[in-house]
C-alpha positions as a Markdown table, in Angstrom:
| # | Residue | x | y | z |
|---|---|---|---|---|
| 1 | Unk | 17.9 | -16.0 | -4.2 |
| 2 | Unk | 15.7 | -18.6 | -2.8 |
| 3 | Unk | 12.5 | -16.5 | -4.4 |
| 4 | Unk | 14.2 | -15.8 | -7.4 |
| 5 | Unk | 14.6 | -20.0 | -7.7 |
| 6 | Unk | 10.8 | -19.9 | -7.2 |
| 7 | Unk | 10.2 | -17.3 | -9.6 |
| 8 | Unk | 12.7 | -19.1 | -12.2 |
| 9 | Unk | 10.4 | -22.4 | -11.7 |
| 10 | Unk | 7.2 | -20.4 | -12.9 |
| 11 | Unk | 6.4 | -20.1 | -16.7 |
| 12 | Unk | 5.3 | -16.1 | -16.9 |
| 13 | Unk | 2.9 | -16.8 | -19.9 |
| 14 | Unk | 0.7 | -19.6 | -17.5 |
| 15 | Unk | 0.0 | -16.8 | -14.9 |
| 16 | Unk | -3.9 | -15.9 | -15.5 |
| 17 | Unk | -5.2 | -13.7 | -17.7 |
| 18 | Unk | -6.7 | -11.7 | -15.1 |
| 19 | Unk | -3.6 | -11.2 | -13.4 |
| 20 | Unk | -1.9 | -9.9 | -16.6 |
| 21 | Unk | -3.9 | -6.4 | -16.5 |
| 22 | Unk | -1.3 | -4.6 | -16.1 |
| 23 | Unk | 0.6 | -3.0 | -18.9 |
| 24 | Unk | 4.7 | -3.9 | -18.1 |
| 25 | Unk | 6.1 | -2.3 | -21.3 |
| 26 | Unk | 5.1 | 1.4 | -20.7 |
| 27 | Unk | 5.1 | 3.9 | -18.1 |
| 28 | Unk | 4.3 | 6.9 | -19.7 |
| 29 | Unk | 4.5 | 8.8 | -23.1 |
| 30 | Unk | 7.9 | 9.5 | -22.9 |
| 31 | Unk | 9.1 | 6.5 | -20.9 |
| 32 | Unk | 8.9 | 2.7 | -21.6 |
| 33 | Unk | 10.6 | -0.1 | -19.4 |
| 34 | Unk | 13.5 | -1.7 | -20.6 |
| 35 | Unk | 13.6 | -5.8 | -20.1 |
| 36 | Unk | 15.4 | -6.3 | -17.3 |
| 37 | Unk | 12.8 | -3.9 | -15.8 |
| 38 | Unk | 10.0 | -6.3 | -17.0 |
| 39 | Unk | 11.4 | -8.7 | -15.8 |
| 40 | Unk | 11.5 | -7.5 | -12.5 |
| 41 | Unk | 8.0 | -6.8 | -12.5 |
| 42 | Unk | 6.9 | -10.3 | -14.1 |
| 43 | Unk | 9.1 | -12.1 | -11.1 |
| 44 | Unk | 7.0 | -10.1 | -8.4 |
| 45 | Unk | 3.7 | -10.8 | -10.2 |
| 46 | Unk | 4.8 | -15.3 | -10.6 |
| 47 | Unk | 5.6 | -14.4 | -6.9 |
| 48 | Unk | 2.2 | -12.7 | -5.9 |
| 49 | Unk | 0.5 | -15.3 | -7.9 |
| 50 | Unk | 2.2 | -18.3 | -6.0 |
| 51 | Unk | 1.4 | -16.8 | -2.7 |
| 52 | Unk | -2.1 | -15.8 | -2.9 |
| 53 | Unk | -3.0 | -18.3 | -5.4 |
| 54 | Unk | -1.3 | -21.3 | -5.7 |
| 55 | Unk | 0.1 | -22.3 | -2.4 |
| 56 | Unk | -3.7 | -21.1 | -0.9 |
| 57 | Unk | -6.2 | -18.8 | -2.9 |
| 58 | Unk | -7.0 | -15.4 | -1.5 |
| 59 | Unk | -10.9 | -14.4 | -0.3 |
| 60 | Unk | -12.0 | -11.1 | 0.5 |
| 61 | Unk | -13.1 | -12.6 | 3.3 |
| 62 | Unk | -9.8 | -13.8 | 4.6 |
| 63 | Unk | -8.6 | -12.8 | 8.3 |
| 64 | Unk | -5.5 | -13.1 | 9.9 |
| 65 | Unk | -5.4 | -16.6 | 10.6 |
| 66 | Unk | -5.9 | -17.4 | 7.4 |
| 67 | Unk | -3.0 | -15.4 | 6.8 |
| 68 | Unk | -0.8 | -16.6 | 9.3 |
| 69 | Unk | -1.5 | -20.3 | 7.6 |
| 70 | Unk | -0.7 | -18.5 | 4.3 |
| 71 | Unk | 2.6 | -17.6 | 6.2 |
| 72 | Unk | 3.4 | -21.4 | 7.3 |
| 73 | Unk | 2.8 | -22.8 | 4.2 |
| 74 | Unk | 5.0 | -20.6 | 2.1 |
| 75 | Unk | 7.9 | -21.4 | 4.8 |
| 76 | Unk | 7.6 | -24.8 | 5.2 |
| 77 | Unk | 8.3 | -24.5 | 1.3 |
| 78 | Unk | 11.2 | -22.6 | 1.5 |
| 79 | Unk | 12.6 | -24.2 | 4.4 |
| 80 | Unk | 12.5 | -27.7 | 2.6 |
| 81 | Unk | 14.8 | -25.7 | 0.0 |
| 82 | Unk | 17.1 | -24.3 | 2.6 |
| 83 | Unk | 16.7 | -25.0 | 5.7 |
| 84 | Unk | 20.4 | -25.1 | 6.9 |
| 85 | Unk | 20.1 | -20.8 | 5.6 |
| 86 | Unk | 16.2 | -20.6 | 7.0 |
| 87 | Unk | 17.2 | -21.6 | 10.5 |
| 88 | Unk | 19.9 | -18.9 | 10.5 |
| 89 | Unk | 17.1 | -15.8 | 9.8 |
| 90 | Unk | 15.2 | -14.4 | 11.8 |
| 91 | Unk | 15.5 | -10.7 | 14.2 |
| 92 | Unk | 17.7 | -12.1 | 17.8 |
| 93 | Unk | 17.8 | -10.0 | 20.6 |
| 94 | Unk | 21.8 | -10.3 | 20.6 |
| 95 | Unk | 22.5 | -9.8 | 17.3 |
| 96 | Unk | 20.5 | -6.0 | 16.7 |
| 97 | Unk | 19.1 | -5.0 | 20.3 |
| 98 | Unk | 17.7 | -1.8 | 18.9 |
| 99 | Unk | 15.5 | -3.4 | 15.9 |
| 100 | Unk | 14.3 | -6.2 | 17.8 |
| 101 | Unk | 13.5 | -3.5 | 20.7 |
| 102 | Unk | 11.1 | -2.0 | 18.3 |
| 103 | Unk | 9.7 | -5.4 | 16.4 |
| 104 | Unk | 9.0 | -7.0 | 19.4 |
| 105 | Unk | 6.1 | -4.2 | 19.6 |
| 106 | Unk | 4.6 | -5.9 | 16.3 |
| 107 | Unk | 5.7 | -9.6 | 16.6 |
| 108 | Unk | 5.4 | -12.3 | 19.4 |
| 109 | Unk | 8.7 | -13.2 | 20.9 |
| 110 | Unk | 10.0 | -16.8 | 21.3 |
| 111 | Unk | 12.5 | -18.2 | 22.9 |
| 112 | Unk | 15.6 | -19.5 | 21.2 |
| 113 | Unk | 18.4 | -20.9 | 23.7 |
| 114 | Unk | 19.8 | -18.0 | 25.7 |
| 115 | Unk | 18.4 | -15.7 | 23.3 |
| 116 | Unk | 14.5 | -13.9 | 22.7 |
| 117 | Unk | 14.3 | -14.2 | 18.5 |
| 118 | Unk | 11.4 | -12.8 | 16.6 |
| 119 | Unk | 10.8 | -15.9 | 13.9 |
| 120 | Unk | 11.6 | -15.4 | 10.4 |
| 121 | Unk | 8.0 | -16.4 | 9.4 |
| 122 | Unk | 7.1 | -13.0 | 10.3 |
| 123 | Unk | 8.8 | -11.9 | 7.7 |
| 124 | Unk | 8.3 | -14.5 | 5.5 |
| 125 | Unk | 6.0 | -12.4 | 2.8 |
| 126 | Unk | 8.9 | -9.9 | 1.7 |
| 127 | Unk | 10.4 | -9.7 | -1.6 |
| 128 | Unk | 13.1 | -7.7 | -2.7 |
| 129 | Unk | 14.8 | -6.2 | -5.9 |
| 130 | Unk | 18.2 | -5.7 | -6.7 |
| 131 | Unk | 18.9 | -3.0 | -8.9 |
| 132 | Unk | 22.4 | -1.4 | -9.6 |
| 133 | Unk | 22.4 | 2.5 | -9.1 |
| 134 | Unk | 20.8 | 4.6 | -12.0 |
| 135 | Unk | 18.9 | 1.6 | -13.4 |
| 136 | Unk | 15.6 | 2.8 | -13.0 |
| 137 | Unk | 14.1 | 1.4 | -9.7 |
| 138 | Unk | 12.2 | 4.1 | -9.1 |
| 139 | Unk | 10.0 | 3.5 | -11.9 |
| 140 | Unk | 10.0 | -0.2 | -11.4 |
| 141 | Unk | 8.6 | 0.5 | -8.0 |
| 142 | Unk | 5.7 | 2.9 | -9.1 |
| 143 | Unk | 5.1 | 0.3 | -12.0 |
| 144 | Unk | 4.7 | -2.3 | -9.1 |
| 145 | Unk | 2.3 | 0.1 | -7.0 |
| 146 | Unk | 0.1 | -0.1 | -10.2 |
| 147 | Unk | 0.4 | -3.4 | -10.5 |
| 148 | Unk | -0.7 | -4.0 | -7.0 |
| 149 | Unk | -3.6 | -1.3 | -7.1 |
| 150 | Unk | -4.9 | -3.4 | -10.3 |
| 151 | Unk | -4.5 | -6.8 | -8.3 |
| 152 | Unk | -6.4 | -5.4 | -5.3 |
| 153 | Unk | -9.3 | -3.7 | -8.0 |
| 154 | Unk | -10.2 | -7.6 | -8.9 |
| 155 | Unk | -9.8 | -8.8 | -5.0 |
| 156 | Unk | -6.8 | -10.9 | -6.0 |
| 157 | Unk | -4.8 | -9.7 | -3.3 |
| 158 | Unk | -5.6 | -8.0 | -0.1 |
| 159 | Unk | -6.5 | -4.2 | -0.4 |
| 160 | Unk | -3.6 | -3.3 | 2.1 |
| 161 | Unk | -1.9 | 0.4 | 2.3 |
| 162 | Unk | 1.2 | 1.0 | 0.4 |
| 163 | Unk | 3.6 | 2.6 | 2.1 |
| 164 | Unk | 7.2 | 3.9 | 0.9 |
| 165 | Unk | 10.1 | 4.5 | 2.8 |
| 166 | Unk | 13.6 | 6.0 | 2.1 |
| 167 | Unk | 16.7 | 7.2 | 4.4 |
| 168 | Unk | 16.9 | 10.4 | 2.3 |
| 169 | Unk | 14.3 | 13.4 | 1.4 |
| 170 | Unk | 15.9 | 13.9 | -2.2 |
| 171 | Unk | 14.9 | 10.4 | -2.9 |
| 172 | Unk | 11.0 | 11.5 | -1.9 |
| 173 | Unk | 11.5 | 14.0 | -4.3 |
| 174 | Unk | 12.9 | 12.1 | -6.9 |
| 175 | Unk | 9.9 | 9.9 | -6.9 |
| 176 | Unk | 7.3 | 12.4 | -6.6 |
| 177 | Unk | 8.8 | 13.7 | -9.9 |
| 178 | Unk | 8.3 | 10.3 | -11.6 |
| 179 | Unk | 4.7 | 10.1 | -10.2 |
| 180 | Unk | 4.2 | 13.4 | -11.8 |
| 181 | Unk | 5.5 | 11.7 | -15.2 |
| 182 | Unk | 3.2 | 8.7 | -14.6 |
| 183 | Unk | -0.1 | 10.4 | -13.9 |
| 184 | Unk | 0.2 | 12.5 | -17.1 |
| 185 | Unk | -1.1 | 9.1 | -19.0 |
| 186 | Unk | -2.0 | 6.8 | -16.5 |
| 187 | Unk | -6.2 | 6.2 | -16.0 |
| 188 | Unk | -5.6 | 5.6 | -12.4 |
| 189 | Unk | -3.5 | 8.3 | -10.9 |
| 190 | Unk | -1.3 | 7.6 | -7.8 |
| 191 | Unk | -1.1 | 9.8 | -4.9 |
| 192 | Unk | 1.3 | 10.6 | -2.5 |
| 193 | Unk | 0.3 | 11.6 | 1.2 |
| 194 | Unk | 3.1 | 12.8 | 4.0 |
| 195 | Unk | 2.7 | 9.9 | 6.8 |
| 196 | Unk | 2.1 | 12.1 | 9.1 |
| 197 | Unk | -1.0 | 13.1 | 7.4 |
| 198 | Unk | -2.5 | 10.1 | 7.5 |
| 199 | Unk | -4.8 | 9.8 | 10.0 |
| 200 | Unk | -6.5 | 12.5 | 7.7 |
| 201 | Unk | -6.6 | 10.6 | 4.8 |
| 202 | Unk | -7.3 | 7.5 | 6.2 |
| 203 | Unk | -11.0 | 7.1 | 7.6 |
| 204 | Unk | -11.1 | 2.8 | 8.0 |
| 205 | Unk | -10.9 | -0.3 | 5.8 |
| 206 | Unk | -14.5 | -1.5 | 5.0 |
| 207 | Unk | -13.1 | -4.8 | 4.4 |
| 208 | Unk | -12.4 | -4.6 | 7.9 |
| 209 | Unk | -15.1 | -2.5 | 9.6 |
| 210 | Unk | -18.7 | -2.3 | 8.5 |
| 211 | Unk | -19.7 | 1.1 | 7.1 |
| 212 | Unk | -21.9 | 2.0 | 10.1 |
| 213 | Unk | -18.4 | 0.9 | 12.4 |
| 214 | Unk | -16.5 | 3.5 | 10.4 |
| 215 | Unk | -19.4 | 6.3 | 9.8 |
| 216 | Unk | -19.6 | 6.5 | 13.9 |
| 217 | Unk | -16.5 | 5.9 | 15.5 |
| 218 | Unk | -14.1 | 8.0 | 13.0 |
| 219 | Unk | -13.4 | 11.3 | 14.8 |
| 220 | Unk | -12.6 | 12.9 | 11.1 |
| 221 | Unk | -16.0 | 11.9 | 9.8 |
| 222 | Unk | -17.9 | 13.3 | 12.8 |
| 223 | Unk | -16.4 | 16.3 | 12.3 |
| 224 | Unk | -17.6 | 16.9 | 8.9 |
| 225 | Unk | -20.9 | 15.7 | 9.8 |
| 226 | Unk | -21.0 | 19.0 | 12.2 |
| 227 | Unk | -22.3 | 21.6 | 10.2 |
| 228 | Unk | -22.3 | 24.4 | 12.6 |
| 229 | Unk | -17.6 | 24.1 | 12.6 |
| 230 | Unk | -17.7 | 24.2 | 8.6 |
| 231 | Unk | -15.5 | 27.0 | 7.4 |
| 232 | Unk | -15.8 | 30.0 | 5.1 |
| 233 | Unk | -19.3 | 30.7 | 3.6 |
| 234 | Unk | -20.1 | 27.3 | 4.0 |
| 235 | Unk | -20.2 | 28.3 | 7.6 |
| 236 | Unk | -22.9 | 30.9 | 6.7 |
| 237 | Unk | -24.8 | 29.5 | 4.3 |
| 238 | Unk | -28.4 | 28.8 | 5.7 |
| 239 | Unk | -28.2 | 25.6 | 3.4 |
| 240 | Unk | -25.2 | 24.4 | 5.1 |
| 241 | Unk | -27.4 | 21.7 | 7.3 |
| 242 | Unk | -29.0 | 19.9 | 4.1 |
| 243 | Unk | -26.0 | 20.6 | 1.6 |
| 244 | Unk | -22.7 | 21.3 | 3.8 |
| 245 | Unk | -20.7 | 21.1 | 0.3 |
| 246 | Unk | -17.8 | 18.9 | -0.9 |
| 247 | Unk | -15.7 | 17.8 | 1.9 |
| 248 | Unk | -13.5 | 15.6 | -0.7 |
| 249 | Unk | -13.1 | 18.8 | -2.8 |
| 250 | Unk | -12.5 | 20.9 | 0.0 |
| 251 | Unk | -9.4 | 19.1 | 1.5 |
| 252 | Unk | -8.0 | 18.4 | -2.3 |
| 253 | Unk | -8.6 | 22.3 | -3.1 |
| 254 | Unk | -7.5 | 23.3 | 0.5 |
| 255 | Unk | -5.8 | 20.8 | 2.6 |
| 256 | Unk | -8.5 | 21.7 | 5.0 |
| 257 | Unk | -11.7 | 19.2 | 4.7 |
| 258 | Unk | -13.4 | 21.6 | 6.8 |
| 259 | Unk | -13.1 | 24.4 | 4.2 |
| 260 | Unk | -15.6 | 26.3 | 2.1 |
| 261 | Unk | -16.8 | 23.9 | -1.2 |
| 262 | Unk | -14.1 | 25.1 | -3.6 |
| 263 | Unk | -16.5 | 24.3 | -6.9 |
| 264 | Unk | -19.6 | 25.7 | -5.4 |
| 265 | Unk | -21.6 | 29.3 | -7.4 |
| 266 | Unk | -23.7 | 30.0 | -4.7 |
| 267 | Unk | -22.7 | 32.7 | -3.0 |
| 268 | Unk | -24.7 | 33.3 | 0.3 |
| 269 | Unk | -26.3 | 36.4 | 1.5 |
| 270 | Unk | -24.0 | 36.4 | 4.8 |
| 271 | Unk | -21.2 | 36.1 | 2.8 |
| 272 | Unk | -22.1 | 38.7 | 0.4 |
| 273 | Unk | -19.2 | 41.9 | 1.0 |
């Protein structure tokens, strides 16, 4: 409730222009969002806009100290609201042994009394919804992933991963079918990868690394770059060490980047039954 207040405080029509790319009324042909779903949406974005513009603008070039400041400014904010409730949060070793077991892999540890706590400032970037059963959360959220994608397009917000989490497989499904809906329309399409297949997917963050960084040390990328392991009649083809094919369109076609070129007409003599 304390972000809602925040949220509350912020006109939504003195937000930037360039934060307002993002269209909130439809999600596909068939769909469009009802107002309470706009509204969600226009909270998060007065929320994003506070926190990576007004309290301190986001660079590019930001690292994580600049973050963690980010952080401490936001809470000293919110603790000058409510600090008796502020105090209170936070992950204690008493409280939930097993989560803070795990957290305290991700988050320095301090010492409160008796007690090992893992400060609320951690967590101090969250925002929530709360959405009754059947009211179309689902497609709040994947209106919010494009909202986000559009935001990190014009480097207003960091480029982070998005990742989606839900204590039952039929809800997986449930939004897999709405991405479906959403991509029939939508200019940039939103896909879906199994966490587990990540690592595949996921070759570095130039924002992070420089190109040569990632090009070198990526085990995924110096496989492909090995021309004599390519699969199919890629493996054959005597152009294999100049051309080596579509690795992209392999792995999309395939699953397999390492798979023949999908798109390619050339059919080489080796290959030739």
């Amino acid at each position: 409730m304390i972000y809602q207040g925040i949220a509350d405080e912020i006109e939504f029509n003195t937000i930037p222009k360039e934060w307002q790319k993002t269209n909130l009324n439809t999600f596909s042909k068939e769909i469009t969002l009802f107002d309470y779903q706009q509204d969600a949406l226009k909270n998060a974005l007065k929320l994003l806009h506070y926190y990576f513009n007004s309290l301190q603008k986001y660079d590019e070039k930001d690292d994580e100290l600049l973050n963690i400041e980010r952080k401490k400014k936001f809470f000293n904010e919110i603790w000058r609201i409510e600090r008796e409730l502020i105090d209170t949060l936070g992950i204690i070793n008493k409280k939930n042994k097993p989560l803070f077991n795990k957290l305290k892999q991700y988050y320095p540890v301090i010492k409160e009394r008796v007690h090992e706590k893992i400060h609320f400032l951690n967590f101090i970037n969250r925002m929530s919804f709360w959405m009754a059963t059947g009211s179309g959360k689902t497609i709040v959220l994947l209106k919010l992933i494009e909202l986000l994608d559009n935001l990190k397009q014009s480097d207003l917000i960091p480029g982070n991963d998005i990742l989606i989490l839900t204590h039952r497989e039929d809800l997986i499904c449930q939004i897999k079918k709405h991405i479906e809906e959403f991509n029939k329309t939508a200019e940039r399409k939103i896909k879906a990868w199994d966490l587990k297949k990540y690592d595949d997917v996921k070759c570095g963050n130039v924002l992070k690394q420089s190109l040569s960084d990632i090009w070198y040390s990526n085990k995924d990328l110096e496989r492909m770059r090995n021309s004599s392991i390519l699969e199919g009649k890629c493996g054959v083809c005597g152009y294999r060490e100049v051309c080596g094919g579509c690795r992209g369109r392999a792995y999309a076609a395939t699953g397999n980047y390492m798979a023949e070129e999908p798109f390619c007409a050339y059919i080489p003599p080796e290959a030739a039954h």
